[in-house]
Structure formats: structure tokens, C-alpha cells
C-alpha positions in Angstrom: 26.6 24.9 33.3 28.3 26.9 30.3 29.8 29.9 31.2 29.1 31.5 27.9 25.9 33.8 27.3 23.8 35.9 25.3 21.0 34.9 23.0 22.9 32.7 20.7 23.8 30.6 23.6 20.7 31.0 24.7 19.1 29.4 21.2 21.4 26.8 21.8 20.8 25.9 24.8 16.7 25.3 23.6 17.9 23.7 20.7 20.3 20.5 22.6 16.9 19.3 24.1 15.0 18.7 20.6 14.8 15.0 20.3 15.4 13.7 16.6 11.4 13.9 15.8 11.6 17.7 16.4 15.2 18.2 14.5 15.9 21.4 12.7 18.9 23.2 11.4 21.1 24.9 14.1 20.1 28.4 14.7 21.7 30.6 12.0 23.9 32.4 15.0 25.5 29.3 15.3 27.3 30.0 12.1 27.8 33.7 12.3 28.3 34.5 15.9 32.3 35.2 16.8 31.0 34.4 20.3 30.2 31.0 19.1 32.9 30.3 17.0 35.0 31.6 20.2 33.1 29.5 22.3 33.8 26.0 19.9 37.3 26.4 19.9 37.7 26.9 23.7 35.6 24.4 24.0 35.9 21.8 21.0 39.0 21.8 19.4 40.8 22.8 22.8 39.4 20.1 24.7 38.4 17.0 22.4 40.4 14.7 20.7 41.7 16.2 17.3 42.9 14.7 14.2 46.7 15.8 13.3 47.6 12.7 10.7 47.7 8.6 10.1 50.6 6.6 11.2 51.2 6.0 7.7 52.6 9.9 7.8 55.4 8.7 10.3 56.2 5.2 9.7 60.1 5.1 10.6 61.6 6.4 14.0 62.8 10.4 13.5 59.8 10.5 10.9 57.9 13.9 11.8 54.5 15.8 10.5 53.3 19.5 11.8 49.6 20.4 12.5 48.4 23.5 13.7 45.7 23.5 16.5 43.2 26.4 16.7 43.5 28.0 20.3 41.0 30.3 22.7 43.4 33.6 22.0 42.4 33.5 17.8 45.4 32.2 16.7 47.2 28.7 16.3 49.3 26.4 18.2 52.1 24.5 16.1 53.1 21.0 17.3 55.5 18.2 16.2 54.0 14.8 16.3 57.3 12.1 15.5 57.9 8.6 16.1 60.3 8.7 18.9 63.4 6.2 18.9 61.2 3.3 21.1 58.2 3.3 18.5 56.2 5.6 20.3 54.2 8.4 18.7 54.5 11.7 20.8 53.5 15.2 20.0 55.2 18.5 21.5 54.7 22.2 21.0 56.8 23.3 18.3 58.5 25.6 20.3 61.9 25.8 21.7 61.8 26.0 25.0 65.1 28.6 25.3 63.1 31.3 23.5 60.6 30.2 21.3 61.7 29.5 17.7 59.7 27.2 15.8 61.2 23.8 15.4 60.0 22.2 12.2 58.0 23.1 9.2 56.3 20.5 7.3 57.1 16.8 7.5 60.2 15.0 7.2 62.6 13.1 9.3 64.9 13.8 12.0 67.3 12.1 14.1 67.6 14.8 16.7 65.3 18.0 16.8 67.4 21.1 16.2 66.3 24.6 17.5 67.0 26.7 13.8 67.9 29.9 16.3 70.4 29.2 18.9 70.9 24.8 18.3 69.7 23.9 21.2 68.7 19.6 20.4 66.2 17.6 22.0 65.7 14.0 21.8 62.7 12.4 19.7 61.2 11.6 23.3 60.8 15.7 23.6 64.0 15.7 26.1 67.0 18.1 26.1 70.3 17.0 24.7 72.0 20.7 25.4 72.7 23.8 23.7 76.2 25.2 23.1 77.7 28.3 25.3 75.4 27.7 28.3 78.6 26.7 30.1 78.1 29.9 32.4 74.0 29.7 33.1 72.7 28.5 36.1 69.3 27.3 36.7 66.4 29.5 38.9 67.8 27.4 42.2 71.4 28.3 41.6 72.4 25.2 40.4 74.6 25.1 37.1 72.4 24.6 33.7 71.2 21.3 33.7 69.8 19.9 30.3 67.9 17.1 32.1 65.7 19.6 33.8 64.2 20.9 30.3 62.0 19.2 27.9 59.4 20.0 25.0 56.0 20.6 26.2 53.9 17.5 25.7 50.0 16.5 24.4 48.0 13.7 25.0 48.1 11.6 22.3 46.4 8.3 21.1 46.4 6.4 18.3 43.1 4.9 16.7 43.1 2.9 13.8 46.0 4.3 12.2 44.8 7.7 13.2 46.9 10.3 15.2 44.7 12.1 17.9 45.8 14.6 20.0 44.4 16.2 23.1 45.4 19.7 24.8 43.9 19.1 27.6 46.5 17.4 29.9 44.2 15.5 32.0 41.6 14.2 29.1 39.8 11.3 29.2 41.4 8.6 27.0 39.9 8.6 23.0 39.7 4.5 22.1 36.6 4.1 25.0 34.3 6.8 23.6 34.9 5.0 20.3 33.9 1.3 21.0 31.1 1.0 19.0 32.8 2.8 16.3 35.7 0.5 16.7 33.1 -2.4 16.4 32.3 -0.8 12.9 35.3 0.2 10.9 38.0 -2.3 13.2 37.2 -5.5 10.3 38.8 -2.8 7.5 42.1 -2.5 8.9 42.2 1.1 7.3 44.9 1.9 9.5 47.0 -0.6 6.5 45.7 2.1 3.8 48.4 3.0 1.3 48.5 7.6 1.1 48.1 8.4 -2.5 47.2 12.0 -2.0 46.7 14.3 0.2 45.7 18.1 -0.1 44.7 21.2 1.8 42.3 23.8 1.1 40.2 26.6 2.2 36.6 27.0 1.7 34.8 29.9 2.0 32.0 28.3 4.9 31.4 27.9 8.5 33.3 25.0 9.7 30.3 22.8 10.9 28.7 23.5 7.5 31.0 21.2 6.3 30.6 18.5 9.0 27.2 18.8 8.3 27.5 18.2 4.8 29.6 14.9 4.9 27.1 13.3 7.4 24.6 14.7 5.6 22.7 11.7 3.4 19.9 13.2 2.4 21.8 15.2 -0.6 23.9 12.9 -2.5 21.2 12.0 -5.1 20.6 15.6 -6.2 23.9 17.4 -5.5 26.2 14.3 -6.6 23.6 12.7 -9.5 26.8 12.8 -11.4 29.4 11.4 -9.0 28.3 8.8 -6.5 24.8 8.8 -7.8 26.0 8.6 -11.6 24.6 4.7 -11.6 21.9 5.2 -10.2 19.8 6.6 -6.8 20.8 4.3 -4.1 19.5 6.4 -1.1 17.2 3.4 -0.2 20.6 1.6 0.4 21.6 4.3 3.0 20.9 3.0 6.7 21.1 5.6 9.5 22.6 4.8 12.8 22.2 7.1 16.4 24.9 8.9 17.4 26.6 8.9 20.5 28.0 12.3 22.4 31.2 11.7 20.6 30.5 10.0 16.8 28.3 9.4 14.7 27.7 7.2 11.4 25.7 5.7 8.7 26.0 3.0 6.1 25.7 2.6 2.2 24.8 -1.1 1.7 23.4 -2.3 -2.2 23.2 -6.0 -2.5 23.0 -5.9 -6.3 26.0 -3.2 -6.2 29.5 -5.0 -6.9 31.9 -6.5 -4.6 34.0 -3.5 -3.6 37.0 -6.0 -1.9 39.8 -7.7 -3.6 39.4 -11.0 -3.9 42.6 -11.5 -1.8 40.7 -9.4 1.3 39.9 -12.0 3.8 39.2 -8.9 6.5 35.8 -8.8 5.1 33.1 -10.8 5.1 29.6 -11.2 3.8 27.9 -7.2 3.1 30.9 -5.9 4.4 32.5 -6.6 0.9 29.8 -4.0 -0.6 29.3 -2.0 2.5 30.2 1.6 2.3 30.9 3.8 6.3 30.5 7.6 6.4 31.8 8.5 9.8 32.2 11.4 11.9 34.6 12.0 15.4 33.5 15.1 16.9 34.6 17.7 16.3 36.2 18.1 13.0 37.2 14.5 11.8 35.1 12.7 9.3 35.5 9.7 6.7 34.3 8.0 4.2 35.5 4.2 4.6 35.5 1.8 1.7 36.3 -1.8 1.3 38.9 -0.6 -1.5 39.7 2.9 -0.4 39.4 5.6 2.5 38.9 9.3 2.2 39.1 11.6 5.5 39.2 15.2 6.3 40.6 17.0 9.4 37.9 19.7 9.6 39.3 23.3 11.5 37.7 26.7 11.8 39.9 29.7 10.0 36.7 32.0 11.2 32.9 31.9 11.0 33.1 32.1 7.3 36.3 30.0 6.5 37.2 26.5 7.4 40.9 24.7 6.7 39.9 21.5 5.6 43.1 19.0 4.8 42.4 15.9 3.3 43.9 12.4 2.3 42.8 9.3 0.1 44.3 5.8 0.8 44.0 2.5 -1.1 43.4 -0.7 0.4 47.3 -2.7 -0.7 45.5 -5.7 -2.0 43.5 -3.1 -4.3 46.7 -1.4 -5.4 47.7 -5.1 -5.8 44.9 -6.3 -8.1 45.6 -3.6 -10.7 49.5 -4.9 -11.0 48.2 -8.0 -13.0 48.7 -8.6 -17.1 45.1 -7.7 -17.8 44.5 -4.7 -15.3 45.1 -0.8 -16.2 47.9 -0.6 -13.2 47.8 0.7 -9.7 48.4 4.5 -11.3 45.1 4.2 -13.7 43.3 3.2 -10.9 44.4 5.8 -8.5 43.4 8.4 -10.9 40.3 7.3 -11.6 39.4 7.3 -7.4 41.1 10.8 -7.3 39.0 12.1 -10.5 35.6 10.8 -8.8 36.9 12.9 -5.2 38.0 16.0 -6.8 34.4 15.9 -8.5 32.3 15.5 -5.2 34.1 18.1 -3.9 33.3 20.4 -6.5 29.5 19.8 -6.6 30.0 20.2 -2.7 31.8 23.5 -2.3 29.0 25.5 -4.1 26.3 24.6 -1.9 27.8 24.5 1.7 29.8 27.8 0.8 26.4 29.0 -0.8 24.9 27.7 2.6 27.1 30.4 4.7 26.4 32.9 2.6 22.7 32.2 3.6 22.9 32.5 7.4 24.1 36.1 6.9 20.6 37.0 6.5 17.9 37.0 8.8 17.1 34.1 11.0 14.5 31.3 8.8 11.6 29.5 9.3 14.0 26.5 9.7 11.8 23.6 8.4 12.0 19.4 9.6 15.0 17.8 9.0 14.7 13.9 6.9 15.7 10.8 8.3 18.2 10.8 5.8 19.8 13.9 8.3 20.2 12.1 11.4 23.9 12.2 11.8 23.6 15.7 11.5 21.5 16.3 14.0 24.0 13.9 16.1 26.6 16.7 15.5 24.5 19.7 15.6 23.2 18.4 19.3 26.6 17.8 20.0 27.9 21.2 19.0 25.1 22.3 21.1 25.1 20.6 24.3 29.1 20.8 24.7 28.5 24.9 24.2 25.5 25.1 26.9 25.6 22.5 29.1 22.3 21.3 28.2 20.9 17.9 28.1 
């Protein structure tokens, strides 16, 4: 049972046993209340499997990225995640362990991993080289200071198809099982082989599940993006919804008059997967949009009820950077800036509405009306967000 309580909780806990035919929006609390946005990060982002990066961030050994975790107490927890000197991707706090000082800012690459305050240097596996001057110290037992007694403080962490998750729970139950049938899905791509061509953090002005919402949300894109996606046409009837599971959820964008979206040097794909389009969610904050010829994700985190860090990338498939290199094609650069034009446009006929959205739930509670089919993945999440909060079933 959920240890959390009070009448948002307890409009939650009424809501996670709707089936789909009886879907609504979440109860507007869910999007105002601190207590529930208190309640989500204790019990979301502190104990699921988070997004920090792609392996494409770190490639070589002593390559490095930061991510900041939200955390019960309101504020953040840095951590490193490097590719240690076996191959091995490992996250630590970004902490010293001799008295706190922040590691690393950013990304980069490092050999060693150099305390800025006092130089104390651990290995890329997290472990203490030494520090200089602690000659004289002696550990709690007596014994003289002993470097191989102190290391950084580690999180679980798995990779999934080219994706960096991490876990601050110590004893969690490994990611790549809850995601078989996803893995069934997106595994023919090989996204994990994506080439970065941008990447870009902002903050918008909305509850964070708002925004989850919204990408799952297929029921919108021939109104709000009529001059984006939708600019040839409505292809909503193209859109297939799939059931979610208690840990993802997706749908599929399939036209068979559309064109063939693969290179013609892709032999990952067969068949409608050429012209087959994946909108994908990980609960809690990690959603996608996975193309035969490119890949868009964001790493979803609250900032508050009312503001959400979202940090976001777009890859291209090499053999579609490839295709643009030849005597007749615009070049890889033309073509990267014509994906990049079409993104920074959806996301700003999208910011309006889901910030517009929050603004909304301020009010009074709504006579909140039956969701389409078109929103099933969003009521995946929503019962999700739900159930995980109360304990319901």
C-alpha cells in the first residue's frame, strides 16, 4: 500500500482502476499538488530506471557525461557516467568522497578523475588512486590510510539499445526484461548505431507528465502539427495503438503509399518497417520518436509542478548521412538541417498548448471528458503514474 495520503492520493488511487473504456485525464491535483510531485520523485525517478545519455556520448574509455537526478529532499543528485578502462559503462556520485567537491562538469574525457579541491584521483572503475599529504591519517580502525578501502559511490546501470539507464536504487530489478516486447519493436533499427547531430536542453513552463502525455499523445498531431508532420497530409488513420505494459508504452505510424524512409543500403529493415514510424515511451520520463532514417528522444525530469527540464538529442541513421554524400545529393549538412528545421517546429507548435495545458489545471477541477483511442498510450502512463503513487491495481 502507498504510504502517501490526502485527497489527491486518494483521486488517484480511484483513477488506476479505470480500464481504457472509462479513460479520462488524470485528476488536475496530479499536476499541481507538491505532495504529488514529492511523491513521483521519491517514487519514480528515485526508484525506476532513468535515462542519463546514449553510448554514442562516451564512446572511448576516459570519455565522461554528467546528469543530474531529481532526489526526495527537492534538490539534485550529480553523477559521472564514463566508460571505464575495460569497456564498461559505470556511473558514480559526483562527489569526492574526502569532503564533497564536485568532480566534473559537463562532458569530456578523463584518464583519471581528479578531485578539483584537495587532488585526491580515482580510477575510471570509481576506485581510489590516493590523495597527497594523507601520509599521517589513519583509518576509523587505527590502521594507516589505506586508498583501497575508498571508492566513489556507485548506481545501477544498464545499457539498452545504445541507451544509458541508471537506477538509484541499489537492489533494482534489472531494466532489459521489463523491456522485451519493446526490444522486439525498436531491436531491427539498430538506433543504438545513430550518428548525434544535436542535442539541446530546455525548460518549459509545464508539469512534467504534461509533456509525456503530449509525445504519446496521437490524437493531436493533425491539428496542432497540420504544418509539420501533418503538412502532406492527415495520416491519423495510419497511426496504430498498441497496450501498454506497467513499464512502456507505444504506437506506430505506418502509410503504405508514404515513401520508403530507409536507405537503400539498410538491410536492418524489412518490408513496412522501411515506412514504419515508433513513438515510444520508458516510464518515467524517457520517450522517442524512432525512424528508419533518424531518432529523436527526450530525457523528461520535473524542475517543479509547473516546470519540467526536458534535454533532448536527434541522430541520423550513418547510411542516411551516407546517401546524402553522393554527386547529385544536397550533402549530409543540408539534410541535417532540414530534420532539425522540422523538430525545432514541432516543438514550437507543442510548447504553447502543453504549457497552456498547466496553466489550465490551476483552476478548478473539470468535467474531464472521454479520452479517443487515438490517447491510449497516455492513459498507459497516466495509469502508471497512478498505480506506482497508490498502490492500486
Amino acid at each position: 500500500m502507498s504510504s502517501f495520503d490526502g485527497p489527491a492520493f486518494d483521486a488517484l488511487a480511484e483513477f488506476a482502476t479505470r480500464p481504457f473504456a472509462q479513460a479520462r485525464m488524470l485528476p488536475v491535483e496530479a499536476y499541481r499538488s507538491t505532495d504529488v510531485l514529492a511523491a513521483e520523485v521519491e517514487t519514480l525517478f528515485g526508484a525506476d530506471w532513468l535515462c542519463v545519455g546514449r553510448t554514442a556520448d562516451v564512446p572511448e574509455t576516459g570519455d565522461y557525461l554528467t546528469a543530474e537526478l531529481p532526489i526526495a529532499t527537492g534538490g539534485t543528485r550529480s553523477i559521472i557516467v564514463v566508460r571505464a578502462d575495460d569497456g564498461e559503462i559505470r556511473a558514480f556520485d559526483n562527489v569526492c568522497i574526502h569532503r564533497g567537491a564536485q568532480l566534473l562538469e559537463g562532458c569530456g574525457h578523463q584518464d583519471r578523475i581528479t578531485c578539483p579541491y584537495h587532488a585526491w584521483t580515482y580510477r575510471l572503475d570509481g576506485s581510489l588512486v590516493g590523495g597527497p599529504y594523507m601520509n599521517e591519517s589513519v583509518e576509523a580502525d587505527g590502521r594507516p590510510f589505506d586508498p583501497s578501502s575508498h571508492r566513489l559511490m556507485a548506481l545501477a546501470t544498464e545499457v539498452w539499445e545504445g541507451f544509458i539507464f541508471v537506477n538509484q536504487q541499489a537492489d533494482a530489478a534489472p531494466l532489459a526484461p521489463r523491456l522485451t516486447g519493446l526490444t522486439d519493436v525498436v531491436g531491427r533499427y539498430g538506433m543504438a548505431g545513430y550518428v548525434p547531430v544535436h542535442e539541446q536542453v530546455d525548460v518549459w513552463a509545464t508539469n512534467w507528465k504534461l509533456l509525456v502525455e503530449n509525445f504519446m499523445d496521437a490524437y493531436h498531431i493533425f491539428k496542432v502539427h497540420k504544418d509539420s508532420f501533418a503538412a502532406d497530409g492527415d495520416n491519423t488513420l495510419d497511426t496504430t495503438m498498441y497496450p501498454g505494459t506497467d513499464h512502456w508504452a507505444h504506437h506506430r505510424v505506418h502509410h503504405d503509399g508514404g515513401p520508403d524512409l530507409a536507405a537503400a543500403t539498410n538491410t536492418r529493415l524489412h518490408d513496412e518497417w522501411r515506412k514504419t514510424i515508433v513513438l515510444a515511451a520508458v516510464f518515467p520520463g524517457f520517450v522517442i520518436q524512432l525512424q528508419p532514417n533518424w531518432l529523436w528522444f527526450l530525457r523528461i525530469t520535473p524542475e517543479g509542478t509547473g516546470q519540467v527540464r526536458v534535454a533532448w538529442q536527434v541522430a541520423v541513421a550513418p547510411e542516411t548521412l551516407a546517401a546524402q554524400t553522393g554527386p547529385d545529393q544536397p550533402g549530409p549538412d543540408s539534410y541535417v538541417n532540414k530534420v532539425m528545421a522540422l523538430v525545432h517546429r514541432v516543438n514550437s507548435e507543442d510548447k504553447p498548448v502543453v504549457e497552456g495545458l498547466r496553466r489550465s489545471v490551476n483552476g478548478p477541477q473539470f468535467d474531464r471528458a472521454p479520452l479517443s483511442y487515438l490517447e491510449r498510450n497516455v492513459h498507459d502512463f497516466d495509469r502508471y503514474v497512478a498505480t506506482r503513487l497508490t498502490g492500486a491495481s
